[in-house]
C-alpha positions as CSV (number, residue, x, y, z in Angstrom):
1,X,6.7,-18.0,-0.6
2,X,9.6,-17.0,1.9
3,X,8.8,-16.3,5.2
4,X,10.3,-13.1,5.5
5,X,10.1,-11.8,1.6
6,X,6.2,-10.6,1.2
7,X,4.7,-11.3,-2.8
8,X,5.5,-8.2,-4.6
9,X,2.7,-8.7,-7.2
10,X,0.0,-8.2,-3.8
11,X,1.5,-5.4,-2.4
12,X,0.5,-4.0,-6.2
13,X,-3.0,-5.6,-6.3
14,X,-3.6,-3.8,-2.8
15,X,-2.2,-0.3,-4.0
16,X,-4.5,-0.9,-7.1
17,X,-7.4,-1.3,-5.0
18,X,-6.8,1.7,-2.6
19,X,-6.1,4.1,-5.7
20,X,-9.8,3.5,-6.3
21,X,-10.5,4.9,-3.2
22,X,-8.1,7.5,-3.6
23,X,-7.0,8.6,-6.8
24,X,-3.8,10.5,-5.4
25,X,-2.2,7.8,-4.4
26,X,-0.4,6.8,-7.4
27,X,1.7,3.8,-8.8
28,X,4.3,1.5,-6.6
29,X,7.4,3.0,-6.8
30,X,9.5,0.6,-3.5
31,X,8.8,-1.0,-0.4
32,X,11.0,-1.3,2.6
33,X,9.7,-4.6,5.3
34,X,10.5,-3.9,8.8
35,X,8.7,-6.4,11.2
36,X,4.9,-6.4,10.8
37,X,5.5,-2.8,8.7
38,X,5.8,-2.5,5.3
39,X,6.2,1.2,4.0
40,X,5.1,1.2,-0.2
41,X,6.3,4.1,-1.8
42,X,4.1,5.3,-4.5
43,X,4.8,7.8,-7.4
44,X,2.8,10.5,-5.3
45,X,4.0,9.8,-1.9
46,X,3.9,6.9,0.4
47,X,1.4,4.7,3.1
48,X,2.4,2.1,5.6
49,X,0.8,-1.1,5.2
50,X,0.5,-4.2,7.9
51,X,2.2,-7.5,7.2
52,X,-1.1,-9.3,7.4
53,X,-2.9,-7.2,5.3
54,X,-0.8,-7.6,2.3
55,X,-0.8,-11.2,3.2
56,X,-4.3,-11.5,3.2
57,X,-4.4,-9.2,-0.6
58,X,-2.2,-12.7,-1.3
59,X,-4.5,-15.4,0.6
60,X,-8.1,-14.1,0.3
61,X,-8.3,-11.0,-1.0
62,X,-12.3,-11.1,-0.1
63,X,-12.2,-10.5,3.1
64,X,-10.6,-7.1,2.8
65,X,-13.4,-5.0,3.1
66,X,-14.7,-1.4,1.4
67,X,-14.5,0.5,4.7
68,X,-10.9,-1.0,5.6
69,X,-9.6,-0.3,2.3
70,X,-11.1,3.5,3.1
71,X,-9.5,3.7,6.2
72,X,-6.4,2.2,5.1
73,X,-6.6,5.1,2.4
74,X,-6.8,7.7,4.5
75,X,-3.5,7.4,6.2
76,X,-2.0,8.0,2.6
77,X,0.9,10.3,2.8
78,X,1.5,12.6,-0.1
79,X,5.0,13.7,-1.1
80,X,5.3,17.4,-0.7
81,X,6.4,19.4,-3.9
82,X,9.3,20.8,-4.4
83,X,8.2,24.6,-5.5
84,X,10.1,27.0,-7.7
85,X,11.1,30.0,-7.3
């Protein structure tokens, strides 16, 4: 794996994960890396995840515990709707 490139296929299993913690928060849509950030865009919105985290979806995925995976879910963004008139 590339240092700077982060496994696509985790940043999936992760999104999986947090969707059953949060049902709104969709399917992967992107990601953009930027340092430690990664933002995923989702079919519903979008939620920043850490570097390590999605390296350690990739490395040991056990560790990753309920509650983080509920606080992680929380800072879910959710695209606003474009309303008609």
């Amino acid at each position: 794996m590339s240092q700077s490139k982060l496994p696509l296929y985790a940043i999936v299993e992760l999104l999986m994960r947090l969707a059953g913690v949060n049902a709104q928060i969709g399917n992967y849509k992107n990601h953009t890396e930027r340092g430690d950030d990664v933002l995923v865009r989702t079919t519903n919105g979008s939620i920043q995840l850490s570097r390590t985290l999605v390296l350690s979806q990739f490395n040991k995925p056990e560790d990753i515990q309920k509650r983080d995976l509920e606080s992680l879910a929380s800072r879910f963004r959710r695209r606003l709707s474009k309303t008609k008139d």
